[in-house]
DRENPA-3360 file (N, C-alpha, C; in nm, 2 decimals, always signed):
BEGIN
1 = XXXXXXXX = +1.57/-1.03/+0.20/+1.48/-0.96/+0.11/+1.56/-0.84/+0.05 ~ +1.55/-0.83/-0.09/+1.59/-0.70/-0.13/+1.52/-0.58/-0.11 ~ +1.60/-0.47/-0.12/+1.55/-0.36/-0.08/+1.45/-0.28/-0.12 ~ +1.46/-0.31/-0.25/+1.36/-0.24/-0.31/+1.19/-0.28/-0.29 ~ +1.17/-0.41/-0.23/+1.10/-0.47/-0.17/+1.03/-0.45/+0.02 ~ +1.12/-0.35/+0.04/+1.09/-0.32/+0.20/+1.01/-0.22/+0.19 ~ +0.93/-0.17/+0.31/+0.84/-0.13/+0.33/+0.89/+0.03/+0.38 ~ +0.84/+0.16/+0.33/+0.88/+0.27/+0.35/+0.86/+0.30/+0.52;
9 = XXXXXXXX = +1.03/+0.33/+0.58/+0.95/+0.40/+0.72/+0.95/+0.26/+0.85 ~ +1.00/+0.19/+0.75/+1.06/+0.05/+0.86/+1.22/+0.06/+0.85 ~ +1.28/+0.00/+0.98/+1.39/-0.01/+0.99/+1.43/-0.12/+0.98 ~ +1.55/-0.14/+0.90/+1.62/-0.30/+0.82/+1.76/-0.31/+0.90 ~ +1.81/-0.43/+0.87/+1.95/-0.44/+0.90/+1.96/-0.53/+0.84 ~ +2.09/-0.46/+0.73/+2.16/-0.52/+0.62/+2.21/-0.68/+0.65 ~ +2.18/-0.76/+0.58/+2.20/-0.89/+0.61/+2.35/-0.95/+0.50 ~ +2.33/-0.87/+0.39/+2.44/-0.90/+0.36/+2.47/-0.83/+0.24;
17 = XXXXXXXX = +2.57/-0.79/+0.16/+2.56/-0.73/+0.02/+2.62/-0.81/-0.09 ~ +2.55/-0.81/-0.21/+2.58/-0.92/-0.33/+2.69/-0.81/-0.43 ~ +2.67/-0.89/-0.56/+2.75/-0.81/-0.62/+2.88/-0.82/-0.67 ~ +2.96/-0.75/-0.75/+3.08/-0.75/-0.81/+3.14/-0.69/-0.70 ~ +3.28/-0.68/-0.67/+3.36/-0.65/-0.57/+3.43/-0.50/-0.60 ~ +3.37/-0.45/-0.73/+3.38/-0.29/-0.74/+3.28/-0.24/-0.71 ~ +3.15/-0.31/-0.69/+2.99/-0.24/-0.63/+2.97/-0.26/-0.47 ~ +3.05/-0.38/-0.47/+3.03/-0.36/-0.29/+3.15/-0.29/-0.22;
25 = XXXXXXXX = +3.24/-0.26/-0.28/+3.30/-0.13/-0.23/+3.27/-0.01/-0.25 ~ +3.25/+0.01/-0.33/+3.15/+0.14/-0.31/+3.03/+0.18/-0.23 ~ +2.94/+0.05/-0.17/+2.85/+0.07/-0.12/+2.87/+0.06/+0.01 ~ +2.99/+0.01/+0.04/+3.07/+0.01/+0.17/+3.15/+0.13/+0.20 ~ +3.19/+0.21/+0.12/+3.24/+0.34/+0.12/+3.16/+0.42/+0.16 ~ +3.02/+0.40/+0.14/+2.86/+0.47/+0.19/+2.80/+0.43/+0.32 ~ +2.88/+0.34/+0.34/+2.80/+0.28/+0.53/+2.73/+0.17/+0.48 ~ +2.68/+0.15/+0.36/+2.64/+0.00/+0.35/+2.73/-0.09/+0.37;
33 = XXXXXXXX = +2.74/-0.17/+0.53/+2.81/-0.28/+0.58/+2.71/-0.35/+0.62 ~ +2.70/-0.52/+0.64/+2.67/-0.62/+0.71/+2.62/-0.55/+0.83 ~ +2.49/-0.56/+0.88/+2.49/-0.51/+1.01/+2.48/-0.34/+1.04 ~ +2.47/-0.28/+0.96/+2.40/-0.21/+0.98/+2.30/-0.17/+0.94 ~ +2.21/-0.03/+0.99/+2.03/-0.03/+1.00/+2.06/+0.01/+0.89 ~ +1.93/+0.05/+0.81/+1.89/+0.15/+0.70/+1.71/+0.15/+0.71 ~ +1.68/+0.27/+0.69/+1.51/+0.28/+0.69/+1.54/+0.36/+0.53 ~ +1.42/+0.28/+0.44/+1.42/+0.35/+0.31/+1.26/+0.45/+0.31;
41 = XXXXXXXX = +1.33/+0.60/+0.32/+1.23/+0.69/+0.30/+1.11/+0.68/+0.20 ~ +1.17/+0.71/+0.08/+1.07/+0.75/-0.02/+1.17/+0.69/-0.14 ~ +1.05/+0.65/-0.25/+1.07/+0.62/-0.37/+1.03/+0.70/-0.45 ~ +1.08/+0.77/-0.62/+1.03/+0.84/-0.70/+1.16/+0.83/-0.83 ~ +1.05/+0.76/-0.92/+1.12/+0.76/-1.01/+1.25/+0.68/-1.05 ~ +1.21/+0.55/-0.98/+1.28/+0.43/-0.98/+1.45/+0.50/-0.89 ~ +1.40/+0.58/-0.83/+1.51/+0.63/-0.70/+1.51/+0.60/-0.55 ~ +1.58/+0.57/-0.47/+1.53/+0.56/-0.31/+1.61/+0.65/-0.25;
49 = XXXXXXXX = +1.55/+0.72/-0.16/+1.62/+0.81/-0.07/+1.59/+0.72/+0.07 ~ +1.72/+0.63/+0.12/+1.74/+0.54/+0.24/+1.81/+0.67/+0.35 ~ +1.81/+0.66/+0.47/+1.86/+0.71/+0.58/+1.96/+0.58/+0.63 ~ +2.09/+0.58/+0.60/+2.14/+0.50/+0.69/+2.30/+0.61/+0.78 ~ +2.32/+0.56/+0.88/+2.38/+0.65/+0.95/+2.40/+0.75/+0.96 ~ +2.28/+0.78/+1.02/+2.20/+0.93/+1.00/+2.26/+1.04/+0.88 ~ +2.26/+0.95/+0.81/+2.33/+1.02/+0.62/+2.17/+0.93/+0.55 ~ +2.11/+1.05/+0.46/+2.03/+1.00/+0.38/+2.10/+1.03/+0.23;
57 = XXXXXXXX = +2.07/+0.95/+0.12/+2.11/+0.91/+0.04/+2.01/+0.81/-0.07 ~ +2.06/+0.88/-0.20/+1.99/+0.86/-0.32/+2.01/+0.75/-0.42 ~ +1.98/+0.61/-0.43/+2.06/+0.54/-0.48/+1.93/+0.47/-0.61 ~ +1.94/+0.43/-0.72/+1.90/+0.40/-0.79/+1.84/+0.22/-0.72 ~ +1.68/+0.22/-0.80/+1.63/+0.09/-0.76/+1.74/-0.03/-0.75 ~ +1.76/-0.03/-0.88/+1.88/-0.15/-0.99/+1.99/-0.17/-0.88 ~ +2.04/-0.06/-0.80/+2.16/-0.07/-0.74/+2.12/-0.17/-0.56 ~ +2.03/-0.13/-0.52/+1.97/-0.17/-0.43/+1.86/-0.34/-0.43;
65 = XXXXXXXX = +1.82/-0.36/-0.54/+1.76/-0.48/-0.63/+1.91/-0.61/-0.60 ~ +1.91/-0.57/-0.67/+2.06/-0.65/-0.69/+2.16/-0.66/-0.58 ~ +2.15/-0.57/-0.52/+2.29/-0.58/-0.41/+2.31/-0.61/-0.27 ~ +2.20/-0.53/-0.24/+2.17/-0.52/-0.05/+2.06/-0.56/-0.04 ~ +2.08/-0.69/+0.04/+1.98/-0.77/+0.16/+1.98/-0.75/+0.27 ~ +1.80/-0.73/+0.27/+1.82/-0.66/+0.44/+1.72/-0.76/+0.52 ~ +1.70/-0.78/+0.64/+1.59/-0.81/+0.72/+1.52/-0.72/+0.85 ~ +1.42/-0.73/+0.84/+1.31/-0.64/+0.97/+1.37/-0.63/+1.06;
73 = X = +1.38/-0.57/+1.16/+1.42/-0.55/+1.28/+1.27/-0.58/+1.41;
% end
């Protein structure tokens, strides 16, 4: 499931990340890897502020839509 589609305040684990291979390096430069958690705080303004390894972070819907698949824990 994409992210933008999870439930605020639940914990995920990244199932896999899509993408051009200049976007999933960068999001892997961020801790977005296979396998690990993320809980997506709050939305505003087509923005998500996720917590993943205990680093919270601001990333645009579009970038998360498209990229990172996660499933429930």
């Amino acid at each position: 499931m994409p992210l933008n589609l999870a439930e605020f305040h639940k914990i995920y684990t990244i199932a896999r990340i899509c993408g051009l291979d200049k976007q999933k390096h960068y999001l892997e430069t961020l801790g977005f890897t296979t396998g690990a958690t993320i809980e997506v705080l709050s939305e505003l303004h087509g923005y998500f502020i996720v917590l993943i390894k205990e680093s919270r972070l601001q990333l645009r819907c579009a970038s998360l839509r498209r990229s990172v698949r996660g499933r429930r824990q």
